[in-house]
N, CA and C atoms as a LAMMPS dump frame, in Angstrom:
ITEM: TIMESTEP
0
ITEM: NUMBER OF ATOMS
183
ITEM: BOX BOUNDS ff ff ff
-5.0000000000000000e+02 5.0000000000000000e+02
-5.0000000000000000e+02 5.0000000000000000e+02
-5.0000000000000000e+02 5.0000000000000000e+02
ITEM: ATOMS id mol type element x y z
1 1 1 N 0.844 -1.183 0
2 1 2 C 0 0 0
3 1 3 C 0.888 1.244 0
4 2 1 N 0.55 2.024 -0.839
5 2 2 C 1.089 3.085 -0.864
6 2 3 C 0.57 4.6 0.015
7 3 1 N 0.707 5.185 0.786
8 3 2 C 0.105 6.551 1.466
9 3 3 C 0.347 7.314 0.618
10 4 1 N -1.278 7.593 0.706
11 4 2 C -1.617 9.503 -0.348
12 4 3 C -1.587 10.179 0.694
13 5 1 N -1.172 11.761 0.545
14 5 2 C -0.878 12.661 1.036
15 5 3 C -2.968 12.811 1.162
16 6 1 N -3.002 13.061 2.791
17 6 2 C -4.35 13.292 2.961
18 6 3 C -4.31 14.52 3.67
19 7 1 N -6.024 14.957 3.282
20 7 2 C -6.213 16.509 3.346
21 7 3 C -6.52 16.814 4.59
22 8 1 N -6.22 17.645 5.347
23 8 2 C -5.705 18.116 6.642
24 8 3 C -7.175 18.835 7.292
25 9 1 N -8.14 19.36 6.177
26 9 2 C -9.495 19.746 6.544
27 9 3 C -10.668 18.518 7.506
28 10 1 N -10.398 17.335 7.768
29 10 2 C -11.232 16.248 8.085
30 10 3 C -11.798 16.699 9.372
31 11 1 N -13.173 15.801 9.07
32 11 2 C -14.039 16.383 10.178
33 11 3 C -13.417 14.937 11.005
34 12 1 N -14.297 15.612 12.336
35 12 2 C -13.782 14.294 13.737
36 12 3 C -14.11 13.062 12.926
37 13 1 N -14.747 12.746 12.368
38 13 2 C -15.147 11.247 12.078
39 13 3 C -14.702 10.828 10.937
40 14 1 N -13.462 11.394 9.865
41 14 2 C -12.605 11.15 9.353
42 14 3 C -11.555 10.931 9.834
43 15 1 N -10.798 11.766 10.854
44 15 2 C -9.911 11.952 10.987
45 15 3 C -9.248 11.043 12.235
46 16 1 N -10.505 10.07 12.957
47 16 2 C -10.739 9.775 14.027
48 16 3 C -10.658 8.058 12.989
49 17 1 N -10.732 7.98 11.465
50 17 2 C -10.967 6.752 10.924
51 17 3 C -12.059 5.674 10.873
52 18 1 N -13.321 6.631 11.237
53 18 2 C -14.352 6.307 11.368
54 18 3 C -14.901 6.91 10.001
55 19 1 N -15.061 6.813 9.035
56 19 2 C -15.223 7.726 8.07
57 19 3 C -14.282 8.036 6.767
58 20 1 N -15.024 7.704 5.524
59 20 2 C -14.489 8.103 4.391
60 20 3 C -13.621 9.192 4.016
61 21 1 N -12.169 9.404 3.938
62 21 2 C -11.886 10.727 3.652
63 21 3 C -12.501 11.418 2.581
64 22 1 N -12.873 10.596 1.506
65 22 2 C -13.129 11.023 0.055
66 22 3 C -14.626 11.463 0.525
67 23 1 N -15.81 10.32 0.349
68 23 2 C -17.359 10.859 0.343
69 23 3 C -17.752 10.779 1.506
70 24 1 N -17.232 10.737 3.089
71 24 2 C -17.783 10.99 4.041
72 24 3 C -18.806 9.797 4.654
73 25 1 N -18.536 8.72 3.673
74 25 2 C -19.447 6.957 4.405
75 25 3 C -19.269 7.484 6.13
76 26 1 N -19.833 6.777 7.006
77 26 2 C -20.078 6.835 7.788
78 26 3 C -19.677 5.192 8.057
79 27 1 N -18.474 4.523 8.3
80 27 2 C -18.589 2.947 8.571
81 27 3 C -19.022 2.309 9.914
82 28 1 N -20.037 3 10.518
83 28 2 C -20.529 2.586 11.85
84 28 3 C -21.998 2.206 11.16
85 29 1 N -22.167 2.906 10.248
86 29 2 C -23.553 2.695 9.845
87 29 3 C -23.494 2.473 8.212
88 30 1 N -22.377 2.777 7.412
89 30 2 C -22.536 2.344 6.019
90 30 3 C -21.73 0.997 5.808
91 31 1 N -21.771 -0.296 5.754
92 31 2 C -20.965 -1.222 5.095
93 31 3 C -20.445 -1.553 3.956
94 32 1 N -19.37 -1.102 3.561
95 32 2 C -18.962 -0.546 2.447
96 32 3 C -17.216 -0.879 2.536
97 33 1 N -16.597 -1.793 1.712
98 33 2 C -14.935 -2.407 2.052
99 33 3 C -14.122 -0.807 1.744
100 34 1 N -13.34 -0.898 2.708
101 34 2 C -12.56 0.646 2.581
102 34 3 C -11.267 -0.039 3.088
103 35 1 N -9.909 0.613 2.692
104 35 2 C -8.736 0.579 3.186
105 35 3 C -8.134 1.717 3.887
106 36 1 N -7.085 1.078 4.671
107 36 2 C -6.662 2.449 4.877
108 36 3 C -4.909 3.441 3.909
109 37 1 N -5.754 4.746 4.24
110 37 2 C -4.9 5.706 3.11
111 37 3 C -3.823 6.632 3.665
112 38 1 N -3.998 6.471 4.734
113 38 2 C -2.657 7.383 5.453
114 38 3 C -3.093 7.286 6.996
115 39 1 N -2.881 8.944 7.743
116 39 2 C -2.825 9.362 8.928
117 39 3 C -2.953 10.345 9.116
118 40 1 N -3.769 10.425 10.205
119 40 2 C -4.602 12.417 10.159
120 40 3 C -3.52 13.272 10.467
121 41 1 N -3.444 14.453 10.982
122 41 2 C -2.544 15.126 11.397
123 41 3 C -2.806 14.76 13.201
124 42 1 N -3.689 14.458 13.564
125 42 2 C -3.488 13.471 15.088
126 42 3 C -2.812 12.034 15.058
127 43 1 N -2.504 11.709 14.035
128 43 2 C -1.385 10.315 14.16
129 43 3 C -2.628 9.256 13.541
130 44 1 N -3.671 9.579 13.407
131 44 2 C -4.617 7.937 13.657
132 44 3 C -4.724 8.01 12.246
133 45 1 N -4.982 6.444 12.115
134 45 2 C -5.09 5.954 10.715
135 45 3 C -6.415 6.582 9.697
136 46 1 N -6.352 6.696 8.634
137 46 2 C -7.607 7.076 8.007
138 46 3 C -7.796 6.632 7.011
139 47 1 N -9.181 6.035 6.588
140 47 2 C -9.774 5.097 5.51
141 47 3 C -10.064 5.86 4.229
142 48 1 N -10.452 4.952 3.169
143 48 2 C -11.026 5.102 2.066
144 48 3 C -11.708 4.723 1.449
145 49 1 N -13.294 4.506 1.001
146 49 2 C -14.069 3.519 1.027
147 49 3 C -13.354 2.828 -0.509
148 50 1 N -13.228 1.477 -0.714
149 50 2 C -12.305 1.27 -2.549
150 50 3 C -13.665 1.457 -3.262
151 51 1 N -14.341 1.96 -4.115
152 51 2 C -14.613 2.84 -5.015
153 51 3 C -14.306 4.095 -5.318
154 52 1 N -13.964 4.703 -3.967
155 52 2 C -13.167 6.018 -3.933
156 52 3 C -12.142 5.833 -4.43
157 53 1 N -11.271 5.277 -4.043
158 53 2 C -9.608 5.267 -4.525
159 53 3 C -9.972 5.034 -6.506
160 54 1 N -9.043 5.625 -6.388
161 54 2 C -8.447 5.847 -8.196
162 54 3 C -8.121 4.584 -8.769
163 55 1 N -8.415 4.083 -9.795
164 55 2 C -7.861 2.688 -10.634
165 55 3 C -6.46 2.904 -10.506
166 56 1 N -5.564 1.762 -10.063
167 56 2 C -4.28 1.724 -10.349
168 56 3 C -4.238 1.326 -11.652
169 57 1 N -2.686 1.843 -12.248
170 57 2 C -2.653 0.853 -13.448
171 57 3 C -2.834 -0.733 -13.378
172 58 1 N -3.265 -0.959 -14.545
173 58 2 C -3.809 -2.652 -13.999
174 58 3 C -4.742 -2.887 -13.907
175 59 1 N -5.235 -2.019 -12.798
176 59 2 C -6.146 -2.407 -12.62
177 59 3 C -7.614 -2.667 -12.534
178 60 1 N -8.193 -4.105 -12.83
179 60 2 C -9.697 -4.38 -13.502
180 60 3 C -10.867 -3.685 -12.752
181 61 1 N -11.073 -2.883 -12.354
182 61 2 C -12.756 -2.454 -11.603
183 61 3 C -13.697 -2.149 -12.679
């Protein structure tokens, strides 16, 4: 996995990794496979739901 440079604006429930950086899912209440994409500017990990993330080269979606 590679870390994208993530945007420093995240509300608590992004930034906290509860929450889509990209469209804002809610994963307490949306079930939806997400990875994670970096680290807030508080240290904690932060997700991405995979439809959000960008096609790598390669790759089939």
């Amino acid at each position: 996995m590679t870390e994208r440079p993530v945007p420093q604006d995240l509300t608590p429930a992004q930034a906290d990794g509860l929450a889509c950086v990209v469209c804002h899912a809610d994963y307490l209440t949306v079930r939806t496979p997400h990875v994670p994409v970096g680290r807030s500017s508080t240290g904690s990990q932060v997700f991405a739901c995979v439809p959000c993330l960008p096609a790598q080269d390669g790759d089939q979606r």
